[in-house]
C-alpha positions as CSV (number, residue, x, y, z in Angstrom):
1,X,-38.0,37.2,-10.2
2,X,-35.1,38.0,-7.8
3,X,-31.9,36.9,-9.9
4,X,-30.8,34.9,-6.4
5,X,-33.7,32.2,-7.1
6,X,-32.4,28.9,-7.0
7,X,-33.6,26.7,-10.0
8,X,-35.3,24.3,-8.0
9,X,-37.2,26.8,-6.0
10,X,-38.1,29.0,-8.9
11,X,-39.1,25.3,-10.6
12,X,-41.6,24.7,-7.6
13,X,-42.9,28.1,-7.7
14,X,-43.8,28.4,-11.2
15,X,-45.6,24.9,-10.8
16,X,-48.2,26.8,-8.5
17,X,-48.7,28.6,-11.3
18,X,-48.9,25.9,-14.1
19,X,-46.1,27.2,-15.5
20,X,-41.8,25.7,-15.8
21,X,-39.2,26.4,-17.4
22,X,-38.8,25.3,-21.4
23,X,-35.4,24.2,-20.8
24,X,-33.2,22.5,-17.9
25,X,-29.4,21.7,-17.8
26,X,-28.2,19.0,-15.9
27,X,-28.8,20.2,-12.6
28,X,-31.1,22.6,-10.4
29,X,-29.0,23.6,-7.4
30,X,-27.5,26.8,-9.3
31,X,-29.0,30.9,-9.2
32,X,-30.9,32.0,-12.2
33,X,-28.3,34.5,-12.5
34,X,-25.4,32.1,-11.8
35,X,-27.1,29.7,-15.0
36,X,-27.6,33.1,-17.0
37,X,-24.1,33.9,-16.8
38,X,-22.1,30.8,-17.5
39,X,-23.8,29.8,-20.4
40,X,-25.6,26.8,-19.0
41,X,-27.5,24.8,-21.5
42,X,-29.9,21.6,-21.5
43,X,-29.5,18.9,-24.3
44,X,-32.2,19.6,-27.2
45,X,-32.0,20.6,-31.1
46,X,-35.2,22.4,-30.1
47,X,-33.5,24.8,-27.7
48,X,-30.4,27.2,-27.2
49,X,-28.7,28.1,-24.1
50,X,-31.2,28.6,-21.3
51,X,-30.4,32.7,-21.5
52,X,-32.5,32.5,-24.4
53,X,-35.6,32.9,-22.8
54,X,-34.3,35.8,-21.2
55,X,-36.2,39.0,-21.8
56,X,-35.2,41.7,-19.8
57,X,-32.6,42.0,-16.6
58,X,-31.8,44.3,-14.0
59,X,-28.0,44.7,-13.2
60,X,-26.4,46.5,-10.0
61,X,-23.1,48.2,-11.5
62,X,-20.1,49.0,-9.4
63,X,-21.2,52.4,-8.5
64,X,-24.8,51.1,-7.1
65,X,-26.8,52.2,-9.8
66,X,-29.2,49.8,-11.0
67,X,-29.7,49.2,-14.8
68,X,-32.4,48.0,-16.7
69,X,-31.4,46.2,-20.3
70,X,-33.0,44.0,-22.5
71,X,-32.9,43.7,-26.2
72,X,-34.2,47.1,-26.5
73,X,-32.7,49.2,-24.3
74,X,-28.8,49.2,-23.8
75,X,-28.7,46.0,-26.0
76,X,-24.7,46.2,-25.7
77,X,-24.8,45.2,-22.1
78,X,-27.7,43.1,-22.2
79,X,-25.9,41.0,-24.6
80,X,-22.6,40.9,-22.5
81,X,-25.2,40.8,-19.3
82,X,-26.7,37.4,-20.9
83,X,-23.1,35.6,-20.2
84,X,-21.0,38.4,-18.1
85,X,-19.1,35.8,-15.6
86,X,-20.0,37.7,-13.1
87,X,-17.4,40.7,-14.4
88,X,-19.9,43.2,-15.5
89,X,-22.3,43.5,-12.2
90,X,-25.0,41.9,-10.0
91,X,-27.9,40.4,-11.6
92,X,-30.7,41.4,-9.4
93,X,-33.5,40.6,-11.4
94,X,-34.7,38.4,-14.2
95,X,-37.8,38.3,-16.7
96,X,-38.1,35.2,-18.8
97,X,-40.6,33.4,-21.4
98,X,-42.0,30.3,-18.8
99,X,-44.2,28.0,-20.7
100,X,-47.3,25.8,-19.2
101,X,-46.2,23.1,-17.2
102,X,-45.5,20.0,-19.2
103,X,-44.7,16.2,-18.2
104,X,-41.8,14.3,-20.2
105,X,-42.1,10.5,-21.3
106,X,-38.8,9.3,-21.5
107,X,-36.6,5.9,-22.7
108,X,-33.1,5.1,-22.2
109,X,-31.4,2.0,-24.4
110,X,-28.2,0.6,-24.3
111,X,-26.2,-0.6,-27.2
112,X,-22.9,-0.5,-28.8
113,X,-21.1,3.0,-29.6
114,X,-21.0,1.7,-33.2
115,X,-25.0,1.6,-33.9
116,X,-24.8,5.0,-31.8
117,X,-22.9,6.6,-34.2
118,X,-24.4,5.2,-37.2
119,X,-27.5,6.3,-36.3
120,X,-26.0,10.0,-35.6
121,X,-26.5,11.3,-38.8
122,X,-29.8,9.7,-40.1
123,X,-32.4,10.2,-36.3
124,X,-30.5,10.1,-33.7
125,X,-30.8,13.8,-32.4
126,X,-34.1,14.4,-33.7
127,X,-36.1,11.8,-32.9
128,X,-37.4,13.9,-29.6
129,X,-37.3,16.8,-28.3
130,X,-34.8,16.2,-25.8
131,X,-32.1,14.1,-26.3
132,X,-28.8,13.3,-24.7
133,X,-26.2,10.3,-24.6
134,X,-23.7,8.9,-22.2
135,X,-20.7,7.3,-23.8
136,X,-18.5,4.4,-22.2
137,X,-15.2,4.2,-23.7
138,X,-14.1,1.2,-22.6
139,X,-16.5,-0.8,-23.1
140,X,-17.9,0.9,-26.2
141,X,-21.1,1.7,-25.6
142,X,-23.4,4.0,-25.1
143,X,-27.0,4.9,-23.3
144,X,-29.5,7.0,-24.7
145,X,-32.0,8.7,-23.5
146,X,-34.9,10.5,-25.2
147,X,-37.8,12.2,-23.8
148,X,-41.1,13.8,-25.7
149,X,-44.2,15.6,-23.9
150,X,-46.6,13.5,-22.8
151,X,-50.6,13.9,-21.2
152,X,-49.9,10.4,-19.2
153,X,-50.1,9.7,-15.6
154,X,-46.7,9.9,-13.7
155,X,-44.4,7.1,-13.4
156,X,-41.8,6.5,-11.6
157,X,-38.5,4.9,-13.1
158,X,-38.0,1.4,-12.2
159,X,-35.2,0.8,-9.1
160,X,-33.1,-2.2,-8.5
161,X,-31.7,-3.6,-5.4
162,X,-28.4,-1.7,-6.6
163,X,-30.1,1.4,-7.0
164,X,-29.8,4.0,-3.8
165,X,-26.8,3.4,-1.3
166,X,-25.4,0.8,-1.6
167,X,-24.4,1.5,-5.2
168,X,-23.3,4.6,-4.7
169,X,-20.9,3.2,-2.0
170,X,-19.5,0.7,-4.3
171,X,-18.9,3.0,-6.9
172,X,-17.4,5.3,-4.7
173,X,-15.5,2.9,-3.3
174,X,-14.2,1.3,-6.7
175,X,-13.2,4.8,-7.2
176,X,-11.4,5.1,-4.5
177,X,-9.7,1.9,-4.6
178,X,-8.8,2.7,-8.8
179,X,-6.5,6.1,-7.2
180,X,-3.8,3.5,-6.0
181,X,-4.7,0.3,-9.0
182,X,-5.7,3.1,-11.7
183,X,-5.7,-0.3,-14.5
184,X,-8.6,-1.6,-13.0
185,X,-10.9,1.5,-14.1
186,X,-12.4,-0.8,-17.2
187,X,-13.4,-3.4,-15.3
188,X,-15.1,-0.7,-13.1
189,X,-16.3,0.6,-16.0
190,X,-17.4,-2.6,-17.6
191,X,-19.2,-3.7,-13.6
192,X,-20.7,-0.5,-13.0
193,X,-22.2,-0.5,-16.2
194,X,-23.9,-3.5,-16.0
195,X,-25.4,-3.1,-12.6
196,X,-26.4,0.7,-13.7
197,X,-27.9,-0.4,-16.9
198,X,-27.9,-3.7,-17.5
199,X,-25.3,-6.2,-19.3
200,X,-27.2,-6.9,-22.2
201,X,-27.2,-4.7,-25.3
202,X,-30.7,-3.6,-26.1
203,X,-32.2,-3.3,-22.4
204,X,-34.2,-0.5,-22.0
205,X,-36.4,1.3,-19.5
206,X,-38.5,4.0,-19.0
207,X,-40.7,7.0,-16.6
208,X,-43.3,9.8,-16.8
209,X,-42.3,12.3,-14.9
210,X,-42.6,16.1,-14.5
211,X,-39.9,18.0,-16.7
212,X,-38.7,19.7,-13.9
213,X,-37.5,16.6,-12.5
214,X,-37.1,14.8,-15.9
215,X,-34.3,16.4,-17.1
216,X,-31.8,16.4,-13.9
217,X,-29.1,14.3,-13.7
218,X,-27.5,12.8,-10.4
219,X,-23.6,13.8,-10.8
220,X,-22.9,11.7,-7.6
221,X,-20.0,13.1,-6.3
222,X,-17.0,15.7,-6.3
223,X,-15.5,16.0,-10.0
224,X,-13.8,17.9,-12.9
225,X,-15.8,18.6,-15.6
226,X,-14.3,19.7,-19.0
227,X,-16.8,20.4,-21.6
228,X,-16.4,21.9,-25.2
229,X,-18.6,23.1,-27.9
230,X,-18.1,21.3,-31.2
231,X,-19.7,21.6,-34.3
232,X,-22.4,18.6,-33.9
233,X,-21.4,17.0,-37.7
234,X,-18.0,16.2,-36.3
235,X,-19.1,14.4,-32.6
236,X,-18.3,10.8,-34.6
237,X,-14.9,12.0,-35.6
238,X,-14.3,13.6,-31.7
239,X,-15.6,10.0,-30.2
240,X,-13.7,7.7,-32.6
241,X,-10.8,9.6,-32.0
242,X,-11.0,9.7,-28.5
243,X,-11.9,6.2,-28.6
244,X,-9.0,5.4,-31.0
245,X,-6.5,7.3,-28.3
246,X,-7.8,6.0,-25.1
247,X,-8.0,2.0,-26.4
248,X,-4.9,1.9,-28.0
249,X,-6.9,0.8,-31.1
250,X,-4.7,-0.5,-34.1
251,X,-5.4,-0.3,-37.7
252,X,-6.8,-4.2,-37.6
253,X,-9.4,-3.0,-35.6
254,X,-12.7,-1.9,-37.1
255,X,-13.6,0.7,-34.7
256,X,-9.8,2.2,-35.8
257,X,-8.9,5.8,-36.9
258,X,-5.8,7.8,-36.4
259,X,-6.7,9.7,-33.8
260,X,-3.4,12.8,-34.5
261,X,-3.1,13.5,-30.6
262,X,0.0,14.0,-29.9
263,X,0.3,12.7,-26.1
264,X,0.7,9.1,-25.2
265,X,-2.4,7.1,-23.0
266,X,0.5,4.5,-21.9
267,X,-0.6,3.9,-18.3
268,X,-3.5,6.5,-18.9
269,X,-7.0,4.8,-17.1
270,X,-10.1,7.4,-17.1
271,X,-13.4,7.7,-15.3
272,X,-16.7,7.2,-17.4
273,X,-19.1,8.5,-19.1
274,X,-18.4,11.3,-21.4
275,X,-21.3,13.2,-21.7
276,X,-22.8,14.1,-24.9
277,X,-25.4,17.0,-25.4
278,X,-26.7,19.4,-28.4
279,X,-28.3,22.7,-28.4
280,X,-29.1,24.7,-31.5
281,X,-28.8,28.6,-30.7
282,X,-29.7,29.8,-34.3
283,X,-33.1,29.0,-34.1
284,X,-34.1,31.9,-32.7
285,X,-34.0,35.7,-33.7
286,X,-32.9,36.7,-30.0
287,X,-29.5,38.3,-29.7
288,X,-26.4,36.3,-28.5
289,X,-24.3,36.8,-25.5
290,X,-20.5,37.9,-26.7
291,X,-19.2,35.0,-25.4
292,X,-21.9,32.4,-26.8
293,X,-19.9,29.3,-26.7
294,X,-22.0,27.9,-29.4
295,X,-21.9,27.2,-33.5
296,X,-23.2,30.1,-34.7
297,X,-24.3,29.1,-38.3
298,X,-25.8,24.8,-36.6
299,X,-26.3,23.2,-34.2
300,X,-23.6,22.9,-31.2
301,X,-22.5,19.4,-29.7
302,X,-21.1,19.4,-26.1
303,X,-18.9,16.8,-25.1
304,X,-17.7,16.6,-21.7
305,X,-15.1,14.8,-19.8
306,X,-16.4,13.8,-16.8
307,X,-13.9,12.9,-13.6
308,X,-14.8,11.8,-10.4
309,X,-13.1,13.0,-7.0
310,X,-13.1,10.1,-5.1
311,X,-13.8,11.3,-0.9
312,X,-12.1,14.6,-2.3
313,X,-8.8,13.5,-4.2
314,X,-7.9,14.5,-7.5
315,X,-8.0,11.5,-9.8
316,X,-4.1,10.9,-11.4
317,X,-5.4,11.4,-15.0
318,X,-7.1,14.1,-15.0
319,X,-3.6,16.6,-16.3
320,X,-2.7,14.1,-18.8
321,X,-6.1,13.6,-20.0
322,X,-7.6,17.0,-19.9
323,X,-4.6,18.2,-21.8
324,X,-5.4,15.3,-25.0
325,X,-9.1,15.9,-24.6
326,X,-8.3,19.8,-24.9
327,X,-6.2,19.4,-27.7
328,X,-8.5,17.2,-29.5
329,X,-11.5,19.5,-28.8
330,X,-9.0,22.6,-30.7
331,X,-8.3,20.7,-33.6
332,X,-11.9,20.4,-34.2
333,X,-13.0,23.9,-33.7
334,X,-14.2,23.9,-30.6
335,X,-14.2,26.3,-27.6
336,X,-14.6,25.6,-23.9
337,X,-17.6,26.0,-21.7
338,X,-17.1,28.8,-19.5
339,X,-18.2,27.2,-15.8
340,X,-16.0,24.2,-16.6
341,X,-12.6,23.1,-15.8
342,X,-10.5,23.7,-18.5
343,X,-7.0,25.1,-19.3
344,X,-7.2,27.2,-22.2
345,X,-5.0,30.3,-22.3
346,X,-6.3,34.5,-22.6
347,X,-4.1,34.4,-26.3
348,X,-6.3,31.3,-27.2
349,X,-9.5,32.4,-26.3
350,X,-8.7,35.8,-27.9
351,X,-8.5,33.7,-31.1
352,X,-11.9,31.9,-30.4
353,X,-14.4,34.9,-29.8
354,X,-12.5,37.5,-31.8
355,X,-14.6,41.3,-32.1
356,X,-16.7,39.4,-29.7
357,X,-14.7,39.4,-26.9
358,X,-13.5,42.8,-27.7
359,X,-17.0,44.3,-28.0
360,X,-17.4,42.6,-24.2
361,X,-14.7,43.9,-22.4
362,X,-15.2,47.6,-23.7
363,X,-19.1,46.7,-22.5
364,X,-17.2,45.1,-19.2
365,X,-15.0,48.5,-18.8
366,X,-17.7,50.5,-19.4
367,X,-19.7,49.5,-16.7
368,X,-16.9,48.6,-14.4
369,X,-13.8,50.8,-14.8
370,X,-12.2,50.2,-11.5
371,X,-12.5,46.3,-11.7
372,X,-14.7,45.5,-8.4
373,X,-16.2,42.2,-10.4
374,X,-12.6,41.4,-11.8
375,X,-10.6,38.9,-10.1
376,X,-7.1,35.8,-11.4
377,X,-9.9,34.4,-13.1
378,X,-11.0,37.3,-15.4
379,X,-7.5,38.8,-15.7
380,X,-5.9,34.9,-17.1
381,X,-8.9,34.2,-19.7
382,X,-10.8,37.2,-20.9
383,X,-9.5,40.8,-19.7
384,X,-6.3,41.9,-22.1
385,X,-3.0,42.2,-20.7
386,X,-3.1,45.6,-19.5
387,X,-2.1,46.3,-15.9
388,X,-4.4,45.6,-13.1
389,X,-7.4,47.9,-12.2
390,X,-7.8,50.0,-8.7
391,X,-10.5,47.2,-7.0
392,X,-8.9,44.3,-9.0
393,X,-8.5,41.3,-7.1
394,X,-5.2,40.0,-7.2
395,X,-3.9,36.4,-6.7
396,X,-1.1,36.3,-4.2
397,X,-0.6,32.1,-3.8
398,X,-1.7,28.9,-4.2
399,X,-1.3,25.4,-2.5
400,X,-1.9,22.6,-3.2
401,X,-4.4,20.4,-0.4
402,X,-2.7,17.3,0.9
403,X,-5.4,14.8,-0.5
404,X,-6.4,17.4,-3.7
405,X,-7.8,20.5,-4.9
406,X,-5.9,24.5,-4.6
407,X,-6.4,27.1,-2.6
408,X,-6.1,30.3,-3.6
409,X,-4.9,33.3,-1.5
410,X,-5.9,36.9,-2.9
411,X,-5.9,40.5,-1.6
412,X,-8.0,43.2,-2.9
């Protein structure tokens, strides 16, 4: 296929065929090649990163030559090609293992983040095949939701009168209003919740549906997204601490643990959930992009710290909190998704991928000598501190927007 697909569109095409893709992340809206190259995953023990099922690619260097690698032929830049954020060329074409079409049967509970977390090391991932959790901090608890192929007849999930519009106004709203009162975020938490959900632990529902539609997620609005890769053994340890930070817990409270971050939540108030995913990337003999994100000898846990943009303005937590949640995420061995938004520095990352990331940039120089595919981005996180390149894109300024966001000023 053409590597500009669109997920959705090469998901509707293939299902002429009887066929889809194994695995899905969150949502469908991005390229193949855009997935490919940022590491996007789905939330399954039974499946790695989505470039997995990669076979073979096609990549337009900087001179216009078109190369063909897979793990055969030029293996070197089909590995750095697998997760190449965008600094090694144009994906122009893509060859992956689809599977036959399969439908998805799928629950989602509610209960306490304590019985979560009990049950994490005993069934909790491995009861299906796909399986992923949203955690409330606040409130302490969680939803899960589980999903296993099924032959039965589609069905639709069940819809309340909240569902649709008018509670994604509210919400929005309650966001909104939380910018200027940032203490009431709990209660929003603790409302939103219960109108989403349910306010009773132990309410469940359920759908059949086709896993092309199965597995998306609707992320509602604008937001930051920060999401690391953690060894999955230590998610109860990331959660409690988090939870431990965020509450304020004391040591006469059962749910306590020190949590070590050294940053105060006085006056902190967060959006909700955190998401909480797994993959398992050494399942399969296929190589690894350099910059795999993932646990190399288990499986991977992603936890990410979602915050909402309310009509476009930056949410007042999000330094403060991104800056603990980052910290915390270090101390536990963990390294940043690539296509999130997170503040890690070139020295640190150097530290994370090691000969990796030096095998990638001679694969990167290699096929890019001049730096047309390098731009701030590269140059701050992954090139080495050598002096910019000939086509090198080169940040000039940025300001800030009145009600959020940066813009960035380059030249080339």
């Amino acid at each position: 296929m053409e590597g500009g697909i669109r997920l959705y569109a090469l998901c509707e095409e293939l299902e002429k065929h009887g066929l889809t893709m194994p695995n899905l992340g969150s949502i469908n809206e991005q390229s193949i090649s855009g997935a490919i190259s940022t590491g996007t995953h789905g939330s399954s023990l039974r499946h790695g990163l989505m470039s997995e099922d990669i076979i073979s690619l096609r990549v337009t260097m900087a001179d216009g030559t078109t190369v063909f690698c897979s793990k055969d032929s030029k293996a070197d830049l089909f590995r750095a090609a697998l997760l190449s954020l965008g600094a090694i060329g144009i994906i122009t074409e893509v060859t992956f293992q689809a599977v036959p079409a399969f439908t998805l049967k799928w629950e989602q509970s509610i209960d306490t983040d304590r019985k979560m977390l009990e049950s994490w090391n005993r069934n909790l991932w491995t009861q299906s095949e796909f399986v992923r959790v949203w955690w409330f901090p606040y409130t302490r608890r969680a939803v899960i939701w589980q999903a296993e192929q099924t032959d039965e007849a589609h069905r639709d999930p069940p819809q309340s009168g909240y569902d649709g519009s008018i509670g994604y106004y509210v919400y929005h709203n309650l966001l909104y209003l939380a910018q200027y009162v940032p203490r009431i975020l709990p209660w929003v938490e603790w409302f939103v919740f219960g109108m989403q959900y349910g306010f009773r632990n132990g309410t469940t529902s359920s759908a059949v549906q086709p896993s092309r539609k199965a597995l998306l997620m609707n992320c509602l609005y604008s937001q930051f997204v920060n999401e690391w890769a953690i060894p999955l053994h230590k998610g109860p340890e990331a959660l409690r601490r988090l939870s431990s930070w965020l509450n304020h817990l004391t040591p006469d409270d059962p749910d306590y643990v020190p949590h070590g971050i050294p940053f105060s939540a006085d006056g902190l108030y967060v959006h909700a959930p955190v998401e909480v995913r797994v993959s398992d990337t050494t399942l399969t003999p296929n190589l690894r992009p350099y910059l795999d994100i993932t646990v190399k000898d288990g499986p991977t846990l992603y936890l990410n710290a979602t915050l909402y943009r309310p009509y476009l303005m930056d949410p007042p937590c999000h330094e403060r909190y991104y800056e603990a949640f980052e910290w915390l995420m270090k101390d536990l061995g963990g390294r940043p998704h690539w296509a999130k938004n997170f503040r890690t520095s070139r020295s640190e990352i150097e530290g994370f991928y090691g000969q990796d990331l030096e095998s990638f940039r001679a694969v990167r120089n290699d096929a890019d000598p001049q730096g047309m595919f390098v731009g701030p981005w590269h140059r701050q996180r992954i090139m080495d501190d050598s002096e910019g390149l000939e086509l090198e894109e080169v940040e000039i300024r940025r300001e800030k927007n009145r009600i959020g966001g940066v813009t960035t000023f380059g030249i080339l």
